[in-house]
C-alpha positions in Angstrom: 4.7 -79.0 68.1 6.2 -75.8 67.2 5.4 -72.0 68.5 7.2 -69.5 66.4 6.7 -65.2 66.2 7.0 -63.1 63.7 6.7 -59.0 63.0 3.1 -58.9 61.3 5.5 -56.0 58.8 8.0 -58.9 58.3 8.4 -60.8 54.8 9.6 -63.6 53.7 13.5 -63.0 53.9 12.7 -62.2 58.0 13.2 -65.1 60.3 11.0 -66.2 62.8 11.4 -66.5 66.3 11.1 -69.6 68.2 9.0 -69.2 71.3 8.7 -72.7 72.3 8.6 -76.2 71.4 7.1 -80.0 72.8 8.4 -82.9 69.8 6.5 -85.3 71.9 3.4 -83.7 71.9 0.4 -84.3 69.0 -2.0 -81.6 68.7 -4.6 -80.4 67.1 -4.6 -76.8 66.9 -5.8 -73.4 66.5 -5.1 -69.4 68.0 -6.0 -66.1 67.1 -4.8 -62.7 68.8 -7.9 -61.2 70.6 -8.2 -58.2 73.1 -4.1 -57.7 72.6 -3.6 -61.5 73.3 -2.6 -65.2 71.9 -5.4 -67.3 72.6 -3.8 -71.1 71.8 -6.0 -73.8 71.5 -3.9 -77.3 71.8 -6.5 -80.3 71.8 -9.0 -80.3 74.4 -7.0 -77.1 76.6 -7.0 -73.5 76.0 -4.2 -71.4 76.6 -3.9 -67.6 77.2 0.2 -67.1 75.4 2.0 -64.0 75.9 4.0 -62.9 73.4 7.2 -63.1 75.5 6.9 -66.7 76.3 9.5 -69.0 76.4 7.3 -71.9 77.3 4.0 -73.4 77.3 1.8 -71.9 79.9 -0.4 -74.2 82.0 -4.2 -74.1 80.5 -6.9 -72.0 82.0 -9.6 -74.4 80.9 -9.5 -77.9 80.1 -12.6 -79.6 78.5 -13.7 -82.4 80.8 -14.3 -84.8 76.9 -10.6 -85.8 76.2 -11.6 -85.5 72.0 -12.9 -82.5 72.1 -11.3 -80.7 69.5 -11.2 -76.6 69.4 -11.7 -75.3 66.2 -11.5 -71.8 65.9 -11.1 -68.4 68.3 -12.9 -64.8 68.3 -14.2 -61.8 70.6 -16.6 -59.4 70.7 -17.0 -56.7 73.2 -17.9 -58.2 76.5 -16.1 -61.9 75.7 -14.1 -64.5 73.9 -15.3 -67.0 71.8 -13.8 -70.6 71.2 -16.1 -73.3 69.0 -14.9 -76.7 69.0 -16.5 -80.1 68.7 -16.6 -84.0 70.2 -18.1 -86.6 68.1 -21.4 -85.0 66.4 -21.9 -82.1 69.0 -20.1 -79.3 68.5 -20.6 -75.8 70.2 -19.3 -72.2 71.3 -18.2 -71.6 74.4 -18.0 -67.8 76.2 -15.2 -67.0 78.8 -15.1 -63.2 80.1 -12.4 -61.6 81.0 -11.7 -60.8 84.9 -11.3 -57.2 86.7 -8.2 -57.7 85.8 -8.3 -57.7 82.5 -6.9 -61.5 82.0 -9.0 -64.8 81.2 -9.5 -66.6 84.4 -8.7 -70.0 85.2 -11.5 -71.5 84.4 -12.8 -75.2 85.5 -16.3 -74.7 83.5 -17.2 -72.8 80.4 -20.2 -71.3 79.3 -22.0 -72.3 76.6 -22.9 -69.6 74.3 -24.4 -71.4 71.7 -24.8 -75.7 70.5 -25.3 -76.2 66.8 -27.6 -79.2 65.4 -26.2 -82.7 66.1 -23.9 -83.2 63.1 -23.1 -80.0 62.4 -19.5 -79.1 63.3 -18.4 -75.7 63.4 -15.0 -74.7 62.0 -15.0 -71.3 61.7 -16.3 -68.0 64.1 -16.0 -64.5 63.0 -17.0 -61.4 64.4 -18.2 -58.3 62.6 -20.4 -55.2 62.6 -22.2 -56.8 65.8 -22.5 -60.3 63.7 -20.8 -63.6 64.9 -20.2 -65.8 61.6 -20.9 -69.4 62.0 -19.0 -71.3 59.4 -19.8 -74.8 59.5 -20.0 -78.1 57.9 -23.5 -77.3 56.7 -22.5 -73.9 55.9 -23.1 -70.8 56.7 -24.7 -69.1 59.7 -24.7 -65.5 61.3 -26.0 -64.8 65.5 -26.5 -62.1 66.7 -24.4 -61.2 69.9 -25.2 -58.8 72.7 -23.6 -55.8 73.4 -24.2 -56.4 77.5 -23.4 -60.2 78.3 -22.0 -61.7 75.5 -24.6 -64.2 74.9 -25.4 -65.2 71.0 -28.3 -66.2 69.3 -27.9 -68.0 65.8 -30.0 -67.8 62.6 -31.1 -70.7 60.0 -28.2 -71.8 57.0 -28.2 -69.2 54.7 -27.1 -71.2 52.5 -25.8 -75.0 52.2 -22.3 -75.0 50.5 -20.6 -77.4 48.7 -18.0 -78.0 51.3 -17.4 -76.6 55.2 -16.9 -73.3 55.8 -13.5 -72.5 56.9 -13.0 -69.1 56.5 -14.1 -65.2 56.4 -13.0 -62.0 54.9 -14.9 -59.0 55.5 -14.9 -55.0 54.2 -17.3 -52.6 54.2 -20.8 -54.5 54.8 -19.8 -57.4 52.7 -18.2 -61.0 54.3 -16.7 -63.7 52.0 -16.4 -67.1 53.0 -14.1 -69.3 52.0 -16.6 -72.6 51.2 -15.8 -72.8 47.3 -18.5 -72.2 44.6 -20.0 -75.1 42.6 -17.2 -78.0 42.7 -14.5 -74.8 42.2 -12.1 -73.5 44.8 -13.3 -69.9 45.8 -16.1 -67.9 47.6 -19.2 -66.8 48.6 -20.1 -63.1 49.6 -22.7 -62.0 52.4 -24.5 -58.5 52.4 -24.9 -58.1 56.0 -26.6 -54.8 55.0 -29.2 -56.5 52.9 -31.3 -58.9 55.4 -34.2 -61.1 53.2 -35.7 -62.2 57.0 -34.2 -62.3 60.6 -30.5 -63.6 60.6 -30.8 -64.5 57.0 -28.8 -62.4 54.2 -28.6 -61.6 50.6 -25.8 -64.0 49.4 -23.8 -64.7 45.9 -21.1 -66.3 44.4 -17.9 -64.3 44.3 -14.4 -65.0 43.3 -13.2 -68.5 42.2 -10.5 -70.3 40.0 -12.8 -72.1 37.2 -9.7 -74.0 36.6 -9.5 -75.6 40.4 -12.4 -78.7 40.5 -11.8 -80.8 43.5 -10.0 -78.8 45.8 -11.3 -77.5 49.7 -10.8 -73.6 49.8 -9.5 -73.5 53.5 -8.9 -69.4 54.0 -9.2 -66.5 52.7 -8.1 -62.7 53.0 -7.6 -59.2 51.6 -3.8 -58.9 50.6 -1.9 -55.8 52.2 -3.0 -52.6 51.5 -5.7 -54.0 48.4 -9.5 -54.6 48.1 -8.2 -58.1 46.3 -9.6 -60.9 47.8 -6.9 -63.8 48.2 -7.7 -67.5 49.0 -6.0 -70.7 49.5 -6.9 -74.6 48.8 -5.7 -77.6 50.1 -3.8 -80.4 48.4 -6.1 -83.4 46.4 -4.8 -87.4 47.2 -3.8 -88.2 43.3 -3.6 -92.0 44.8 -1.7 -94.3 46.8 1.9 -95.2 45.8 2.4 -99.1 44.9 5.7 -99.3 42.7 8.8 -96.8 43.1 11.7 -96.7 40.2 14.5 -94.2 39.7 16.2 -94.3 36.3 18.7 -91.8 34.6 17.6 -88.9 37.0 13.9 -89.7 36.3 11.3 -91.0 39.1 8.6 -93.3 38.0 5.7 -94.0 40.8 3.0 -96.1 39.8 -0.6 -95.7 42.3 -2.9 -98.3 42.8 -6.2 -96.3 41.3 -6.4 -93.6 38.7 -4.9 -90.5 39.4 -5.9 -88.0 37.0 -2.6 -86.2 36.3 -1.2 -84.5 33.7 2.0 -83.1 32.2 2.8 -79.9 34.7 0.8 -80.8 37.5 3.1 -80.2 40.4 2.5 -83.2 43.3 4.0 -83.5 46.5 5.5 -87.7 47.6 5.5 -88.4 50.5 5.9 -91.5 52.6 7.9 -93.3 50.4 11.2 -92.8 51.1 14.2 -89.8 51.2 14.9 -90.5 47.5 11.2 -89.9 46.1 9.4 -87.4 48.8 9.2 -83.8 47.6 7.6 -81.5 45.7 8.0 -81.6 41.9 6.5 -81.5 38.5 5.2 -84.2 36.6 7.3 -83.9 33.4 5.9 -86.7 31.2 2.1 -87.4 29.9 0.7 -90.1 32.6 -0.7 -93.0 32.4 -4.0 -93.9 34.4 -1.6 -94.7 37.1 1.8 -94.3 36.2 3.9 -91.1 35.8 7.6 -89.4 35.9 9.0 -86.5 37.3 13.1 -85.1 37.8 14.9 -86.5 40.3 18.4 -86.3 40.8 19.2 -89.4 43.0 21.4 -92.9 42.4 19.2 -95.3 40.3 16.8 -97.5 42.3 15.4 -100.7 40.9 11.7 -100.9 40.6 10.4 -102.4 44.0 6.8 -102.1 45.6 6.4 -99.4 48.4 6.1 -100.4 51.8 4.2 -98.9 53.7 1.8 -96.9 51.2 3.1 -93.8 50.0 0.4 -91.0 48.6 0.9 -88.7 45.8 -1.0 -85.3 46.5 -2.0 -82.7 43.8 -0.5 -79.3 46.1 -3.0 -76.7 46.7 -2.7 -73.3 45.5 -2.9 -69.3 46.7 -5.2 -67.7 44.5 -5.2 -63.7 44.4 -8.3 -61.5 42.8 -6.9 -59.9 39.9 -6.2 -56.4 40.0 -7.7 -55.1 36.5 -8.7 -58.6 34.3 -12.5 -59.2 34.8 -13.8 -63.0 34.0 -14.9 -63.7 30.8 -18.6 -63.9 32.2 -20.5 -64.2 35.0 -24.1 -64.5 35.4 -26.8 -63.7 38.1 -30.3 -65.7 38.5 -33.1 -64.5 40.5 -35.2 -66.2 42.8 -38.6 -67.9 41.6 -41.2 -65.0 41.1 -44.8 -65.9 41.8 -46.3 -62.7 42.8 -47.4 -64.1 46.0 -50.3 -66.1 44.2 -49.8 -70.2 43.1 -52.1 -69.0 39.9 -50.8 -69.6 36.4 -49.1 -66.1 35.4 -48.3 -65.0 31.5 -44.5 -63.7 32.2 -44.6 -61.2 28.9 -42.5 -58.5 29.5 -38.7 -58.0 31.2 -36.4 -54.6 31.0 -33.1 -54.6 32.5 -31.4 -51.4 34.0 -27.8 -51.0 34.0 -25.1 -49.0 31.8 -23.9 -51.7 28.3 -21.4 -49.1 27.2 -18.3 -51.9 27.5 -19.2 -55.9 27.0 -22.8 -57.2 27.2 -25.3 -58.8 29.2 -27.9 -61.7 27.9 -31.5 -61.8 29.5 -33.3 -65.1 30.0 -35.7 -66.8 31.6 -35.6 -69.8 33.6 -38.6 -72.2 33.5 -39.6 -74.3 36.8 -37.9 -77.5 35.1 -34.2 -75.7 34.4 -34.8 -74.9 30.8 -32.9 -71.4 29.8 -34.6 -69.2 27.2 -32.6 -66.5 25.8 -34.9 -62.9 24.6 -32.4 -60.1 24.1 -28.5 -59.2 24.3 -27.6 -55.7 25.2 -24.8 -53.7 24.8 -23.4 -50.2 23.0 -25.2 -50.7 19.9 -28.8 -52.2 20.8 -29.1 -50.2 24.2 -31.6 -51.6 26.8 -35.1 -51.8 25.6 -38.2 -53.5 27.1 -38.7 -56.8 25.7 -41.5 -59.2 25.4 -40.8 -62.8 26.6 -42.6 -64.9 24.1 -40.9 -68.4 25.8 -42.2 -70.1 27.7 -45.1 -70.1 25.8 -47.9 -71.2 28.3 -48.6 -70.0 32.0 -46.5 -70.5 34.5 -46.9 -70.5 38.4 -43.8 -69.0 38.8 -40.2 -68.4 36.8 -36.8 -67.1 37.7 -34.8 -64.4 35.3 -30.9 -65.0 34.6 -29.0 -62.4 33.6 -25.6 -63.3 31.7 -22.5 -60.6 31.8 -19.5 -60.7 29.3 -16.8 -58.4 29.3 -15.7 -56.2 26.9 -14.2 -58.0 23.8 -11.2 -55.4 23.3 -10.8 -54.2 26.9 -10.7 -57.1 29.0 -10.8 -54.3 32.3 -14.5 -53.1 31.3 -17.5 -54.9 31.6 -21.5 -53.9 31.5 -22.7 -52.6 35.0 -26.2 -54.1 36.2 -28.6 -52.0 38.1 -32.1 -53.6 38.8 -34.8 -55.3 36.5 -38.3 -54.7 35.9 -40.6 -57.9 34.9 -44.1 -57.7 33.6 -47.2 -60.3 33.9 -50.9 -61.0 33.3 -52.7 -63.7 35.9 -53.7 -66.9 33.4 -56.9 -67.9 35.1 -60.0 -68.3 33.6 -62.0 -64.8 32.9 -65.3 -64.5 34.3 -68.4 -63.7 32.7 -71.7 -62.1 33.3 -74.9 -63.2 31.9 -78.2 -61.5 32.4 -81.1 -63.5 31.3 -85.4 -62.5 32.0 -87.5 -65.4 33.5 -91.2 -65.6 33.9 -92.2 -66.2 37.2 -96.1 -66.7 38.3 -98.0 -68.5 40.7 -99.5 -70.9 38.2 -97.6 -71.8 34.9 -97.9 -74.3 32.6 -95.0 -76.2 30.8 -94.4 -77.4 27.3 -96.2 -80.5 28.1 -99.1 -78.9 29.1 -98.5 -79.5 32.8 -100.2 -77.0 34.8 -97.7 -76.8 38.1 -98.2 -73.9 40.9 -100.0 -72.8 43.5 -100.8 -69.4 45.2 -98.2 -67.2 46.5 -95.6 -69.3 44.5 -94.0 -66.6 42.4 -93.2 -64.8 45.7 -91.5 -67.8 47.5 -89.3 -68.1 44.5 -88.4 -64.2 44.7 -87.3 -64.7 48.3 -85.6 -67.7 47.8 -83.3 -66.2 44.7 -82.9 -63.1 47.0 -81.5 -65.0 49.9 -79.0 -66.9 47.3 -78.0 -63.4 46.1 -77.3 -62.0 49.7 -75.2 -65.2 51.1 -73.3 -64.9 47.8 -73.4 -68.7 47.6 -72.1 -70.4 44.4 -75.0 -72.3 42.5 -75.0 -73.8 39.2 -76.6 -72.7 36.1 -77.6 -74.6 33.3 -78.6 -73.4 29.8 -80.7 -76.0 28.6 -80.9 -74.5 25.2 -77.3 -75.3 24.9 -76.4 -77.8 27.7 -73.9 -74.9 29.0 -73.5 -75.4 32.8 -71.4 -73.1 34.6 -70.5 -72.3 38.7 -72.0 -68.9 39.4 -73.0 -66.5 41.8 -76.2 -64.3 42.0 -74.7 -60.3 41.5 -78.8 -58.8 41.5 -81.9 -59.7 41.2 -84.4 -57.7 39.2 -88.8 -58.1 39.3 -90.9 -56.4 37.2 -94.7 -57.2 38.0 -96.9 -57.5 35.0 -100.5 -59.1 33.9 -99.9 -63.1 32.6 -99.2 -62.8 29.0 -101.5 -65.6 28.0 -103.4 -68.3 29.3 -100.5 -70.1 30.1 -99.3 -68.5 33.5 -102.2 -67.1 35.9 -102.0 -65.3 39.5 -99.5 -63.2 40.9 -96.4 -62.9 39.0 -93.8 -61.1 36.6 -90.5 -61.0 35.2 -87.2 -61.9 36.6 -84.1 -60.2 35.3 -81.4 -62.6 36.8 -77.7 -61.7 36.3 -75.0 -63.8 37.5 -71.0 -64.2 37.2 -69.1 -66.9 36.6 -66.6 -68.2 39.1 
């Protein structure tokens, strides 16, 4: 283990300083400079460093678990933070600072805060009054207080396709280093924009879609720039069965594909002082054979033992200055209106300025499928359009919303405001039918069937009155037409009047009954 120092203004032709040094000691490690101090984090110890040390200070806190493992180091106001893990349990532990103005020598920590068994934090960040949580989940943010330190955390905001190593932040925007779909780059946070408590507007930021595989491990704004830089680590391209030097070229051959090609540069190592390195493959591979430059006395093809691995290196990716991607897209979350009734989605507008490149509206039905309406740009402006795909109702549907940069100025691209979408509900209409009944104390059917008695065509009134005021649903049934529909009583109108014939006799009348369908 090595301790160096360096002028933060120093560059690459500026040597570093040695502070100290321990060959015999294996570490896992992490530091950061908090409150105008090195907090070092060696294995299961922490360690307050200052800057003039020649040697390793003793510890002021020593977890009492031997593989507990510190992860990562950050402060707020009132304290420092330190997250680590043992096993499947990882949390973050507070220490405060004494009247003194140092970290005491602790023999207990506080726990500020313990994560869900099997999810390891590897990151904590403070900003704007937020602690960032990155973790092998993803990403979390906690709010901390501004009197004792203490933290409370929010749910994921989102799961990422790898841990969370890293954060970046300016203005109200953090990026996290946790890659983007498979590719090596990051994710941006609104803190200014909170959906519910703790949880934040997110979106896919800046990646290299030529870097599948690889971890993105940090990331940061280079000096005096609002470009976002970020770095991956190396790939295993396969372990290392059969070595051969001929005519200054090295030939390796792995025990499993390794997916190289011409120009990849690879790091050797464990093979042997003639083959480690970092070089250039100069040849097209085979599945598990391939060449690079060496300058080196021939050596006569032998097997490798131990193992040697071949790594793909990582990389240092910078955000361009001026060159926007050739497109990017955004896709909104399922709209439903806040009802689970079918909708008709028929109309969509998009807001923005189309004077350089264009932008693509679609929409996104429940099962993935993509339909394309309109393109904007220079020439075609932005007009409402009507969505005629899908074709049926739909309980919900999301809008995507495809950017491409200019075709001659590859610095200019369409700007996109806000959206407007449009729709009808899909359920069945109602309808209201008013219909006249005869209603007398005695009646007689089509059968001749004399049925009734007195005071009859009253206790039918009251009954269809009580329907009508409990708003109940009844059926109805047409038996002209065998139509039989769920209804409910909207009013109830009587109209007394002498029998008509001999048919009906006694008290009676007309009924005017309208109902609604339901």
């Amino acid at each position: 283990m090595y301790f160096y120092k360096k002028l933060l203004t120093g560059s690459s032709v500026d040597t570093e300083t040695t502070m100290f040094s321990d060959t015999t000691l294996a570490v896992t490690a992490t530091m950061e400079y908090v409150k105008e101090r090195i907090v070092l984090c060696l294995n299961n110890k922490i360690y307050e460093v200052p800057t003039s040390s020649s040697a390793l200070p003793s510890p002021i806190y020593t977890h009492p678990l031997t593989d507990y493992v510190y992860t990562s180091v950050t402060a707020s106001g009132p304290a420092i933070y330190v997250s680590g893990y043992s096993g499947l349990q990882s949390t973050i532990h507070k220490f405060t600072l004494s009247t003194s103005g140092t970290l005491p020598t602790l023999t207990s920590a506080i726990t500020a805060a313990e994560l869900p068994v099997g999810e390891i934090v590897h990151k904590i960040f403070y900003y704007l009054g937020y602690m960032m949580i990155g973790t092998s989940k993803g990403i979390r943010v906690a709010t901390v207080s501004d009197q004792d330190g203490s933290i409370s955390y929010g749910p994921l905001i989102v799961n990422t396709t790898q841990p969370c190593y890293d954060f970046a932040a300016r203005d109200k925007f953090v990026w996290c280093a946790t890659g983007v779909d498979g590719y090596a780059g990051t994710i941006r946070i609104d803190l200014g924009n909170e959906i519910e408590s703790l949880r934040f507007a997110y979106a896919n930021d800046v990646y290299n879609d030529a870097s599948t595989g690889y971890s993105t491990t940090a990331c940061a704004f280079a000096k005096g720039t609002d470009r976002l830089a970020f770095t991956t680590t190396a790939i295993t391209a396969g372990s290392v069965s059969n070595k051969a030097l001929t005519s200054n070229v090295a030939t390796l051959t792995t025990s499993a594909a390794h997916g190289l090609i011409a120009g990849d540069t690879v790091w050797v190592e464990n093979v042997d002082s003639v083959f480690n390195g970092q070089y250039t493959v100069i040849a097209a591979p085979t599945t598990t054979t391939f060449t690079y430059a060496k300058t080196n006395a021939n050596v006569t093809s032998a097997a490798v033992s131990p193992v040697g691995t071949v790594n793909k290196i990582g990389s240092i990716n910078i955000e361009s200055d001026t060159t926007l991607m050739t497109s990017g897209y955004l896709t909104t979350g399922n709209i439903r209106y806040g009802t689970l009734e079918p909708k008709n989605f028929k109309r969509l507008i998009g807001r923005g300025s189309y004077t350089y490149g264009s932008m693509t509206l679609s929409t996104v039905k429940n099962d993935g499928t993509v339909y394309d309406h309109i393109s904007y740009d220079s020439s075609v402006g932005s007009p409402e359009v009507t969505t005629s795909q899908p074709e049926v109702a739909q309980e919900y549907v999301a809008y995507k919303f495809t950017m491409y940069r200019d075709g001659t100025d590859n610095t200019q691209g369409p700007t996109f405001k806000g959206y407007q979408a449009k729709a009808t509900i899909a359920t069945p209409r109602q309808r209201v039918v008013q219909f006249p009944v005869y209603c007398f104390d005695i009646e007689t059917d089509r059968y001749n069937t004399v049925i009734g008695y007195e005071g009859r065509a009253f206790d039918r009134i009251k009954a269809l009155e009580r329907i009508e005021e409990n708003g109940d649903v009844l059926t109805w049934q047409d038996l002209s037409t065998g139509e039989s529909r769920q209804a409910v009583i909207e009013q109830v109108t009587f109209t007394r009047m002498t029998p008509p014939d001999k048919r009906f006799d006694g008290f009676g009348g007309v009924l005017e009954v309208r109902i609604r369908t339901v």
